[in-house]
C-alpha positions, 0 to 999 in steps of 0.5 A: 492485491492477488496474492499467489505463492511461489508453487504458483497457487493462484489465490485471486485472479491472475491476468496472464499477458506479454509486458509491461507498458508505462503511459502518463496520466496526461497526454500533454506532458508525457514521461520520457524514458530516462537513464535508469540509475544503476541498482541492484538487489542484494537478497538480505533474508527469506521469510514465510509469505511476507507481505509488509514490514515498517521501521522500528525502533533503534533502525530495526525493520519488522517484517510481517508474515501472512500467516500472522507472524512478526519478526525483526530483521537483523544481520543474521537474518530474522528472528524469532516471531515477536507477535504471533496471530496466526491462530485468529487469522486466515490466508484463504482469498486475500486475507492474512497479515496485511499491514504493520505500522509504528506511530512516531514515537515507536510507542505503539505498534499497530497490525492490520488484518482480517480476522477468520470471519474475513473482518478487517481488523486494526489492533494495537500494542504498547511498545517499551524499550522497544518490546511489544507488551501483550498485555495492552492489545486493544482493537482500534478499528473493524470494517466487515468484508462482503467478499475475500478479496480486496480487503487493502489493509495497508497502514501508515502513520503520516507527517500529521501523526494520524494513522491512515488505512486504507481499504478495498471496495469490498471484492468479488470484481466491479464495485458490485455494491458501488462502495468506491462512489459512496461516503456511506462506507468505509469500503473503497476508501482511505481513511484517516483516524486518532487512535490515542485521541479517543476509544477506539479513537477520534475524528481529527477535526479537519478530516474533510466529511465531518460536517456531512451527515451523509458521509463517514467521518474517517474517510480521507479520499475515495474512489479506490478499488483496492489500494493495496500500498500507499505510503507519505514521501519522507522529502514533501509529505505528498501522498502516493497511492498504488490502486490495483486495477479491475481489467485493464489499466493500474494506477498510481495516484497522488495528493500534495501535503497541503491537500485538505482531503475529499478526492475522488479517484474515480473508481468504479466510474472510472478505471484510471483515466477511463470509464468502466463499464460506460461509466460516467466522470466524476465532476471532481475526479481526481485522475492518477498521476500515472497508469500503465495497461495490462499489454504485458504481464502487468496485473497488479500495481505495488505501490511503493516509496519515493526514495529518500535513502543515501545509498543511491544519489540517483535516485534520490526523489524517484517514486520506485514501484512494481508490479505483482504480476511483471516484478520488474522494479520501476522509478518515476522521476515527479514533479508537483504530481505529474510525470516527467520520466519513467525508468526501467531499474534493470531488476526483478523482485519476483512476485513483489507484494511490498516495499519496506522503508528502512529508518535511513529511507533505504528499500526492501523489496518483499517477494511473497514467495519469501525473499527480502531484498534490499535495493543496493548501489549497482 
């Protein structure tokens, strides 16, 4: 993800260009353009550079801060911070605050962020009553960063009850070190852990490198660039990804619940369905279930959810995304992982760094320039 803020500080490299063009990932079944459902965005709070936010106990939703900071989303808008880390953090690059999650029990909340040596870090704390306990902070996982850009940081609990965690290939721009390719690394991948399994945690036993001594045996799939949202449909379980792009193209890629792990999403081979750099195919890519160029001012894909809520009858079962750079909010209509229709949802999130959930499957857009918004019935 690149991370600016709204004084149009540019924090990583911005592609300036036209609009926004939606292609499939396969030239047999192409998308059509559908009747975009009617929606609209009702700004619900402002926030200091939020950038990910979860569901939380009683259908509370918690919003993270950049700078370190946590607070609970309420009527009169958010509270003051339950969690405070900005004192072991950085923003410079693409650092900060990245990712929130709660396990299924909302009896830990787990953080992830990169620490001010650039490490990304997973901590986790106790939940009772629906407090944070401080006292019970422990660090579950770290991965050192090379550079200070694609750290990923995303972090998800999913159907299966394991925690997933997604990270970037490592920065600067290309794969310089090929982590994408490599199992060696958990940079450039999706991994997925037991964090009350073990200390810091164990390897479920089904993950699908645990009998490769060459490879590491958290990694779920590979090949990523810098998948800076993924999240589980609440319907299916199905996996989807949001994998920010090198210089042309961003894609979306898509795994079904019954998949056992080990695809391979190409990068730094491959650059959505093409080779970068005269790279070579994969034998066993795995090529996204969607990609758009960069025609427009499309920079950046933010993954988001595939809609769940009551709210929009419409929009029931789309996968609604943006994209950093063009903000315009997006709805693809899916089937068994392939594209049948694209719509345009006739709103702007601003610069949208994330999408939020809400216990009832209702969305928020955050806008890193500090809005939050949720996604209404027009």
């Amino acid at each position: 993800m690149k991370v600016r803020t709204r004084s149009s500080a540019i924090i990583g490299t911005l592609a300036l260009v036209a609009s926004l063009a939606l292609t499939t990932a396969s030239a047999d079944e192409p998308a059509t353009t559908q009747q975009a459902p009617k929606v609209a965005l009702t700004k619900v709070t402002t926030a200091a550079n939020p950038t990910a936010g979860t569901a939380g106990p009683g259908g509370s939703v918690w919003i993270a801060e950049r700078a370190g900071t946590v607070r609970v989303l309420s009527k009169q808008g958010l509270g003051a911070p339950v969690l405070d880390i900005s004192k072991e953090t950085t923003t410079d690059g693409e650092r900060g605050l990245l990712g929130i999650a709660f396990d299924k029990k909302f009896a830990h909340l787990y953080i992830s962020f990169t620490n001010l040596e650039g490490t990304s870090t997973v901590d986790e704390f106790a939940v009772r009553n629906g407090k944070i306990r401080p006292e019970t902070r422990r660090t579950v996982l770290t991965q050192t960063q090379p550079y200070s850009n694609h750290n990923g940081g995303d972090i998800k609990f999913g159907p299966d009850g394991y925690l997933y965690i997604a990270l970037g290939d490592g920065g600067s721009g290309g794969d310089p070190h090929g982590n994408g390719q490599k199992l060696d690394t958990l940079l450039g991948k999706l991994l997925r852990i037991d964090p009350s399994g073990g200390k810091p945690y164990a390897i479920p036993e089904d993950n699908p490198f645990v009998d490769d001594p060459n490879a590491k045996d958290e990694i779920w799939a590979y090949g990523l660039r810098n998948p800076w949202r993924f999240s589980f449909d609440a319907g299916t379980g199905d996996l989807l990804i949001g994998d920010v792009g090198q210089s042309n193209w961003e894609e979306i890629d898509w795994a079904p619940a019954d998949s056992k792990g080990g695809e391979n999403y190409g990068w730094s081979q491959m650059e959505g369905n093409h080779p970068f750099r005269g790279g070579t195919e994969p034998a066993n890519h795995v090529p996204p279930a969607h990609e758009y160029d960069r025609s427009g001012l499309g920079c950046s894909v933010t993954g988001g959810y595939v809609y769940r809520g009551k709210a929009i009858p419409a929009l029931k079962g789309q996968y609604v995304f943006s994209d950093y750079c063009d903000g315009t909010i997006r709805a693809l209509q899916m089937k068994d992982g392939k594209v049948t229709g694209a719509s345009d949802l006739g709103v702007n999130g601003g610069e949208v760094i994330s999408f939020v959930q809400g216990g009832k499957g209702e969305l928020y857009v955050l806008d890193i320039g500090g809005s939050i918004s949720r996604i209404d019935p027009a």
